[in-house]
MDTraj code that builds the backbone (N, CA, C; nanometers):
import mdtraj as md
import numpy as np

residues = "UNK UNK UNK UNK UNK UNK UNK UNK UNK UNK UNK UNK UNK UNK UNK UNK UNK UNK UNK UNK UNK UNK UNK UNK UNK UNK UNK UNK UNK UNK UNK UNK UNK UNK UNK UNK UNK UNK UNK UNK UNK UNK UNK UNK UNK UNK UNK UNK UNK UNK UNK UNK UNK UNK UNK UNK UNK UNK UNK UNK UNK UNK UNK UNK UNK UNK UNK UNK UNK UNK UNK UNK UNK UNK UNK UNK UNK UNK UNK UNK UNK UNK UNK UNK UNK UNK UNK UNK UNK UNK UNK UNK UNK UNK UNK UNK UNK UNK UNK UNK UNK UNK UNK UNK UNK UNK UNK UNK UNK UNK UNK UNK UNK UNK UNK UNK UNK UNK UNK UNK UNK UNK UNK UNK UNK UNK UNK UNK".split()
xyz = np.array([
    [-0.8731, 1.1887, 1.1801],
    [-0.8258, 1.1269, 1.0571],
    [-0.6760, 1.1538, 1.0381],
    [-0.6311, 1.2690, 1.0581],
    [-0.4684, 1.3233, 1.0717],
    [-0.4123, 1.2275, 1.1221],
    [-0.4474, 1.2146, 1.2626],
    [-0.3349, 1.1048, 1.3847],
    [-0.3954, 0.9363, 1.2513],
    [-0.4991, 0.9139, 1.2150],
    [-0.4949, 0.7883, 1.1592],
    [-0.3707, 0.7335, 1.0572],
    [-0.3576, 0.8772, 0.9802],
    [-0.2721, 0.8918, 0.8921],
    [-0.1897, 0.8286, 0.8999],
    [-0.1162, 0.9508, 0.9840],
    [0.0131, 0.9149, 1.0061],
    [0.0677, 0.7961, 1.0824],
    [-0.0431, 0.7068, 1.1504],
    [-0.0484, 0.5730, 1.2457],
    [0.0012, 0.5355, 1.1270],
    [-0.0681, 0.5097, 1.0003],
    [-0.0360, 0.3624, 0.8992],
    [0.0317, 0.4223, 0.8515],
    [0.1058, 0.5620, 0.8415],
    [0.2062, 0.5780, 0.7737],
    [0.3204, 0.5237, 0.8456],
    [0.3154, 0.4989, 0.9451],
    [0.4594, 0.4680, 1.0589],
    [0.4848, 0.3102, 1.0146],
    [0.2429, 0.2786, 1.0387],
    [0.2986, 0.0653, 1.0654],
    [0.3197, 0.0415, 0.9318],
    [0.2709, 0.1222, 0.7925],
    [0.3193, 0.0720, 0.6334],
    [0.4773, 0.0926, 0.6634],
    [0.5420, 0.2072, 0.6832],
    [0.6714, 0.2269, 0.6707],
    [0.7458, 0.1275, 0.7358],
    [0.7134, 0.0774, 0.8933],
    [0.8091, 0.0291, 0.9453],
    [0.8030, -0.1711, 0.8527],
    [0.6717, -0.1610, 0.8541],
    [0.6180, -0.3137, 0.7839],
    [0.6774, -0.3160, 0.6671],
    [0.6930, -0.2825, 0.5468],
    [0.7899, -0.2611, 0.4190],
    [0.9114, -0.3026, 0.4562],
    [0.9363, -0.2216, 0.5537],
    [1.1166, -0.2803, 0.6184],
    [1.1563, -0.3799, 0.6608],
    [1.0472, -0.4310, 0.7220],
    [1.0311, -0.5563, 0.7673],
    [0.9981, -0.6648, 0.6789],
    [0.8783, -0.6302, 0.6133],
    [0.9020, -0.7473, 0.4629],
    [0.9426, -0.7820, 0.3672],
    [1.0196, -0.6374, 0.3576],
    [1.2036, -0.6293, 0.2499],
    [1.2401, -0.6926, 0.2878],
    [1.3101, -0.6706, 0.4036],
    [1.3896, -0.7665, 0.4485],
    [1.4119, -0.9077, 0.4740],
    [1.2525, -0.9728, 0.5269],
    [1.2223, -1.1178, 0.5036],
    [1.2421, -1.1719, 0.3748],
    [1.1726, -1.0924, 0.2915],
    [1.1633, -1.1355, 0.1285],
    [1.3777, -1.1838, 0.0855],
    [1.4535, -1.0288, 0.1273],
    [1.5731, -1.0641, 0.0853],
    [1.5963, -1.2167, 0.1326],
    [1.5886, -1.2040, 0.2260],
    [1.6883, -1.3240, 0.3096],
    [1.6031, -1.4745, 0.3369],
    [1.4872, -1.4436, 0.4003],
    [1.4311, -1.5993, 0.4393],
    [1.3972, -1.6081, 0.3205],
    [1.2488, -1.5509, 0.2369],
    [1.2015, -1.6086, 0.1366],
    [1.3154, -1.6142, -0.0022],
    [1.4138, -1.5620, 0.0052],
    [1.4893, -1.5652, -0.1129],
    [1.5503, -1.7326, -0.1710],
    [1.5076, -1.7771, -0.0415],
    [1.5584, -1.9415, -0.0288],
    [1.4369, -2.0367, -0.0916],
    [1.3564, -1.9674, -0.0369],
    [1.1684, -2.0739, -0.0756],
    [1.0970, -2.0127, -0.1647],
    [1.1165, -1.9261, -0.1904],
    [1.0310, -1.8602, -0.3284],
    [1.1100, -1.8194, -0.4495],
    [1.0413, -1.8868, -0.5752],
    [1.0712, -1.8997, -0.7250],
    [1.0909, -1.7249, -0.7503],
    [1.1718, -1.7215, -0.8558],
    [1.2421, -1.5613, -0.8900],
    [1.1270, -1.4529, -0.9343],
    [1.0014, -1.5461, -0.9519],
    [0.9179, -1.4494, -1.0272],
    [0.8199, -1.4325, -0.9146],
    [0.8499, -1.5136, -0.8136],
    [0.7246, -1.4853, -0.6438],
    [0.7925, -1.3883, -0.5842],
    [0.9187, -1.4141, -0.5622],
    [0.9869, -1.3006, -0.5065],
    [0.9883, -1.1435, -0.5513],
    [0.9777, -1.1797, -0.6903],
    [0.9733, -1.0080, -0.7664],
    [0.8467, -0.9822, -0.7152],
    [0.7204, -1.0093, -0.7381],
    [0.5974, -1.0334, -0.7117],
    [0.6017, -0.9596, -0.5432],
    [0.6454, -1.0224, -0.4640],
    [0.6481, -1.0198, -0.2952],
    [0.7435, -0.8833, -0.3346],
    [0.8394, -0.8552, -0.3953],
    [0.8918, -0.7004, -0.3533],
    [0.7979, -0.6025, -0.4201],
    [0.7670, -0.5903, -0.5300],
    [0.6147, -0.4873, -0.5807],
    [0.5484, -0.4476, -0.4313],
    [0.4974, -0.5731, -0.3702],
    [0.4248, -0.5192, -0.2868],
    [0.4956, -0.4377, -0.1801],
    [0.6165, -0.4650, -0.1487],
    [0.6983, -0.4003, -0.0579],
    [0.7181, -0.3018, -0.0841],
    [0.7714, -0.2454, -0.2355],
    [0.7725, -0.0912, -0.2661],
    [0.6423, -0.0300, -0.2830],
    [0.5632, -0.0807, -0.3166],
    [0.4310, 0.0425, -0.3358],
    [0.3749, 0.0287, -0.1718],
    [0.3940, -0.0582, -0.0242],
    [0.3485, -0.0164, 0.0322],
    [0.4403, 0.0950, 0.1134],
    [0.5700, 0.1019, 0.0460],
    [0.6586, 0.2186, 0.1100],
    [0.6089, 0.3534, 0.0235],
    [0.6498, 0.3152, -0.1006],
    [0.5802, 0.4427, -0.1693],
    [0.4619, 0.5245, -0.0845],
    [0.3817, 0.4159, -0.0618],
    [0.2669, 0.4763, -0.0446],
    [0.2152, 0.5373, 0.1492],
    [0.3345, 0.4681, 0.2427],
    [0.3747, 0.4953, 0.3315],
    [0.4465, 0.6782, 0.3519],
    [0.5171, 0.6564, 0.2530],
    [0.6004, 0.7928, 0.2214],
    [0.4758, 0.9083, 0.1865],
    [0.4042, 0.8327, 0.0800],
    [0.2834, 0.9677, 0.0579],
    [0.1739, 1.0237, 0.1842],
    [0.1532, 0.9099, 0.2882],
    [0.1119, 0.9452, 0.3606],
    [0.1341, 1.0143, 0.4861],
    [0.2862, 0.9765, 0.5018],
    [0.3519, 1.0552, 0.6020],
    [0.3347, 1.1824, 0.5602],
    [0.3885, 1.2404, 0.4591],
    [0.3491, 1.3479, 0.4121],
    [0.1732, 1.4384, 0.3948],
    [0.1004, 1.3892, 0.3721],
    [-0.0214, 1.3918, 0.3781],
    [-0.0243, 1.4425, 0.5058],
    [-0.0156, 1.3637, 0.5874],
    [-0.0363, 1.3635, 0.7249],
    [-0.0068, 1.4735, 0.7823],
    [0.1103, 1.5304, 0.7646],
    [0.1842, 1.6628, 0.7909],
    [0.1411, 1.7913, 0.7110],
    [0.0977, 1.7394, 0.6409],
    [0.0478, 1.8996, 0.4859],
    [-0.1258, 1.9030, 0.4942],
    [-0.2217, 1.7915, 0.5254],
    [-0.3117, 1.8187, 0.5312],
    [-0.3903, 1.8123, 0.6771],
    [-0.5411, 1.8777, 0.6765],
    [-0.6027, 1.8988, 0.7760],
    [-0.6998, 1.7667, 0.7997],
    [-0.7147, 1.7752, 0.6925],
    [-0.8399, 1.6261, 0.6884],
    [-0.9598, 1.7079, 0.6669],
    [-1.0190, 1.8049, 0.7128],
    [-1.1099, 1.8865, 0.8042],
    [-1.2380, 1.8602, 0.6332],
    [-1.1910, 1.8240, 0.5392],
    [-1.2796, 1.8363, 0.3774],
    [-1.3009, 1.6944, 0.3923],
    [-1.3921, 1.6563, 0.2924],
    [-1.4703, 1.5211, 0.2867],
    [-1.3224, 1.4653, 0.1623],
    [-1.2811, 1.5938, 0.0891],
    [-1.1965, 1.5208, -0.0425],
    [-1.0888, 1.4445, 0.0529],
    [-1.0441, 1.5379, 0.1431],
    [-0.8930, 1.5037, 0.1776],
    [-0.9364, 1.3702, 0.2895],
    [-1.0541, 1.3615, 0.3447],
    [-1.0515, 1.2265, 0.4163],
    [-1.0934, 1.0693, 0.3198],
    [-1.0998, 1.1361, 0.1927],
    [-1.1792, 1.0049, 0.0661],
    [-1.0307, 1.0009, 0.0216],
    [-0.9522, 1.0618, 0.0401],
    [-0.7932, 1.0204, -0.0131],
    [-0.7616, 0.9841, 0.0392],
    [-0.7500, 0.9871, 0.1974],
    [-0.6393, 0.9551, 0.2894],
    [-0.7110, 0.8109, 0.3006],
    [-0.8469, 0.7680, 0.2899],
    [-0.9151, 0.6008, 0.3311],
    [-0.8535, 0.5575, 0.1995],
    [-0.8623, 0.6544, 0.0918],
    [-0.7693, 0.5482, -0.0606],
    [-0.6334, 0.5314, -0.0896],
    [-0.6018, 0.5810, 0.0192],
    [-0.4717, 0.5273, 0.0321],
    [-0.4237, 0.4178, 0.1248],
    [-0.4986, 0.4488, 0.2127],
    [-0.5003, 0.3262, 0.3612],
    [-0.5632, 0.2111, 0.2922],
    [-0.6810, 0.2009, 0.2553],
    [-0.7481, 0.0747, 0.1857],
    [-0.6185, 0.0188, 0.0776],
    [-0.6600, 0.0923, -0.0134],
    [-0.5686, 0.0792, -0.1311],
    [-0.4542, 0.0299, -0.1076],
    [-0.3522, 0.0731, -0.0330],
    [-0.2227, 0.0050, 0.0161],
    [-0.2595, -0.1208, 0.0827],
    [-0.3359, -0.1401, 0.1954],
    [-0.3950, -0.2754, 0.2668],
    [-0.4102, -0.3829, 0.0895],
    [-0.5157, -0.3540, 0.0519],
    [-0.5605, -0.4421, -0.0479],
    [-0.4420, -0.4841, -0.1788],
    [-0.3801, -0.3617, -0.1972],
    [-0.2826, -0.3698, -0.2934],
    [-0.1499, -0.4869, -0.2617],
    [-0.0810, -0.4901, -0.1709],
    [0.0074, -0.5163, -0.0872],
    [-0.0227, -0.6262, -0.0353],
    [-0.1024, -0.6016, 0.0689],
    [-0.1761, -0.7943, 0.1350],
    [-0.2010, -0.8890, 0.0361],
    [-0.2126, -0.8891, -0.0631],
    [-0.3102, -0.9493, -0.1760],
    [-0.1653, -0.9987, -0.2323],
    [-0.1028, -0.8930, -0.2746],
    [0.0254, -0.9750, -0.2940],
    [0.1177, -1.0762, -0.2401],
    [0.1702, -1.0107, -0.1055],
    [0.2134, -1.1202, 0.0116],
    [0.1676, -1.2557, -0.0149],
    [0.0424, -1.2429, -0.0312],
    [-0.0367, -1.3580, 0.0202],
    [-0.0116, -1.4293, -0.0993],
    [-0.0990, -1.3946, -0.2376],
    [-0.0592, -1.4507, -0.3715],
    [0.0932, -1.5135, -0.4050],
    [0.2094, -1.4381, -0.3589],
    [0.3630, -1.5048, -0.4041],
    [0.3924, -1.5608, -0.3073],
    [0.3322, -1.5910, -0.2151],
    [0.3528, -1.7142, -0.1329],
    [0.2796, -1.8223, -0.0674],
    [0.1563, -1.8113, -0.1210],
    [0.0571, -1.9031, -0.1554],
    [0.1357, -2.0564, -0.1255],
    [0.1879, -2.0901, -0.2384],
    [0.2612, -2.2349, -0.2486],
    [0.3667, -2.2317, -0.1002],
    [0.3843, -2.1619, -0.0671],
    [0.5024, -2.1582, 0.0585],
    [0.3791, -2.2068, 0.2098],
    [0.2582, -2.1464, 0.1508],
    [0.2348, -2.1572, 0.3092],
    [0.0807, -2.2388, 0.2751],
    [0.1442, -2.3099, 0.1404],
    [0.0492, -2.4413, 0.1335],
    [-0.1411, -2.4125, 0.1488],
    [-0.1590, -2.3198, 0.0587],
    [-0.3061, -2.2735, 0.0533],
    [-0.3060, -2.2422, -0.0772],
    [-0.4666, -2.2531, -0.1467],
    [-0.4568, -2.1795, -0.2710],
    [-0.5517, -2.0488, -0.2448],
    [-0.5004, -1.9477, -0.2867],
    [-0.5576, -1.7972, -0.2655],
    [-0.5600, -1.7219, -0.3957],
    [-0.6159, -1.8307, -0.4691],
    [-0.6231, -1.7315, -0.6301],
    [-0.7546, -1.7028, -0.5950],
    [-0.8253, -1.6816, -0.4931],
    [-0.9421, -1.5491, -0.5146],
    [-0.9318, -1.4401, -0.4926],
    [-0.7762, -1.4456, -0.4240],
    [-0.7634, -1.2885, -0.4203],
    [-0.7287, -1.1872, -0.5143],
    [-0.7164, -1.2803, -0.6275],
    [-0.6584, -1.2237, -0.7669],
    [-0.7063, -1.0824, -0.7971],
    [-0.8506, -1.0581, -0.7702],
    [-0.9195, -0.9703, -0.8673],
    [-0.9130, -0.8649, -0.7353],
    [-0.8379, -0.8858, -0.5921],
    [-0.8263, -0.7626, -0.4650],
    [-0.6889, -0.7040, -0.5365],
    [-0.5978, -0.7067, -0.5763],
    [-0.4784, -0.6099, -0.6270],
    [-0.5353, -0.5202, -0.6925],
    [-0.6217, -0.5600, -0.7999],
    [-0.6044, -0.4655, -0.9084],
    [-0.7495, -0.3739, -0.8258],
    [-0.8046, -0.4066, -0.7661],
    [-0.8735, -0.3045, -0.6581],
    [-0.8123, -0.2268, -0.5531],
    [-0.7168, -0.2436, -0.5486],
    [-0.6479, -0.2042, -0.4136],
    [-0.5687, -0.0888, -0.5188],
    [-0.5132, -0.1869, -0.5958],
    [-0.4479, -0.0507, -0.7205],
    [-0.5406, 0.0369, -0.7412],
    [-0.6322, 0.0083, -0.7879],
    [-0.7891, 0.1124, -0.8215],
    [-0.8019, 0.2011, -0.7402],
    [-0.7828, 0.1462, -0.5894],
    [-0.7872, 0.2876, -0.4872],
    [-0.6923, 0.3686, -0.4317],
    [-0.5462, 0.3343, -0.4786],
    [-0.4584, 0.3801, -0.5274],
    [-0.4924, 0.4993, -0.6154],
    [-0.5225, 0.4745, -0.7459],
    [-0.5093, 0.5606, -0.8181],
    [-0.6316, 0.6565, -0.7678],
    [-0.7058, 0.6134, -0.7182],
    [-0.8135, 0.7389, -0.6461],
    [-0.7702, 0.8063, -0.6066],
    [-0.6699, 0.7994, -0.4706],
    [-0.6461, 0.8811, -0.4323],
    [-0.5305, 0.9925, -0.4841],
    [-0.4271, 0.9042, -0.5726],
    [-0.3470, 0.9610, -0.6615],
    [-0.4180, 1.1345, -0.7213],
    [-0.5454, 1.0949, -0.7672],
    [-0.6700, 1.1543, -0.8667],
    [-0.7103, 1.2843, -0.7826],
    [-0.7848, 1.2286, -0.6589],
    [-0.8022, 1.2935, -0.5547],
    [-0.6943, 1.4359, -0.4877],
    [-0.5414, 1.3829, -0.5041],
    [-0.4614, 1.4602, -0.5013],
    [-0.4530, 1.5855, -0.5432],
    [-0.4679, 1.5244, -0.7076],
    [-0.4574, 1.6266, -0.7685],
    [-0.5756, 1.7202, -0.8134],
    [-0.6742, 1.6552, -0.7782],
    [-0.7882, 1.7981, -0.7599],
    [-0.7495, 1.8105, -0.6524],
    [-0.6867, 1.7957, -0.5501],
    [-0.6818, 1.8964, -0.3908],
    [-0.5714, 1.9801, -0.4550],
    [-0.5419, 1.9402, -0.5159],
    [-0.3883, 2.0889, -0.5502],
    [-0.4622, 2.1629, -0.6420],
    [-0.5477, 2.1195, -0.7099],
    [-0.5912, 2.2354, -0.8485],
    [-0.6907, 2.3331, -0.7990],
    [-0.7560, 2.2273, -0.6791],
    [-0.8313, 2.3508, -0.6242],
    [-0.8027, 2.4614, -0.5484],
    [-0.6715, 2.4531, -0.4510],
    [-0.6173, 2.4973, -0.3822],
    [-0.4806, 2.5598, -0.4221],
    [-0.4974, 2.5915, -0.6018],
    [-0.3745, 2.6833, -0.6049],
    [-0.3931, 2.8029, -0.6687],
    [-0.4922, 2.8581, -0.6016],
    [-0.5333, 2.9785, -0.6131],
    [-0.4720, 3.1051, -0.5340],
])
top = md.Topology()
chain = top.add_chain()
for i, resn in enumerate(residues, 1):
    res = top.add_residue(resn, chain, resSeq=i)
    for name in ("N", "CA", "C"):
        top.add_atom(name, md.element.get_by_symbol(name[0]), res)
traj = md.Trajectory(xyz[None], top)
């Protein structure tokens, strides 16, 4: 689970950089001001959440059931949070309608904050 970690911590980190950057420049031309804000959200929370896991990765063992139910709610959670977006603020660009994915963000957020949650009972338990 460690080496998994830190895998999607590398492909979230390096992918963020990569879809910053598209978002600045190609989509800044084809997508309306409020798709684009929309398309960067997802770019920072999947760095944010890239950053938490790199870290993770390095500070924890995995070896507990808590610390491997955080590290999948963060991997899910970022996937669902993030993809869902992409896809949603550029919907009209790539000529599909994908308003069913509406109700996957705020799940993907949901497992987000799990693991957020999760965190912090791994520190309360462990600051003894």
């Amino acid at each position: 689970m460690k080496q998994l970690v830190l895998i999607m911590a590398s492909i979230y980190g390096g992918l963020s950089v990569i879809l910053g950057a598209m978002g600045a420049h190609a989509l800044k031309k084809v997508l309306t001001e409020a798709q684009l804000q929309s398309f960067e959200v997802g770019v920072k929370y999947q760095m944010y959440h890239a950053i938490v896991l790199l870290v993770l990765g390095f500070f924890l063992t995995f070896d507990t059931r808590l610390q491997t139910i955080m590290g999948w709610s963060y991997i899910i959670g970022t996937l669902l949070f993030s993809l869902s977006i992409y896809l949603l603020s550029t919907q009209s660009l790539l000529g599909l309608s994908l308003r069913f994915l509406g109700p996957i963000t705020p799940l993907g957020g949901l497992l987000l904050i799990v693991g957020w949650c999760l965190l912090l009972v791994h520190v309360i338990k462990n600051s003894h």
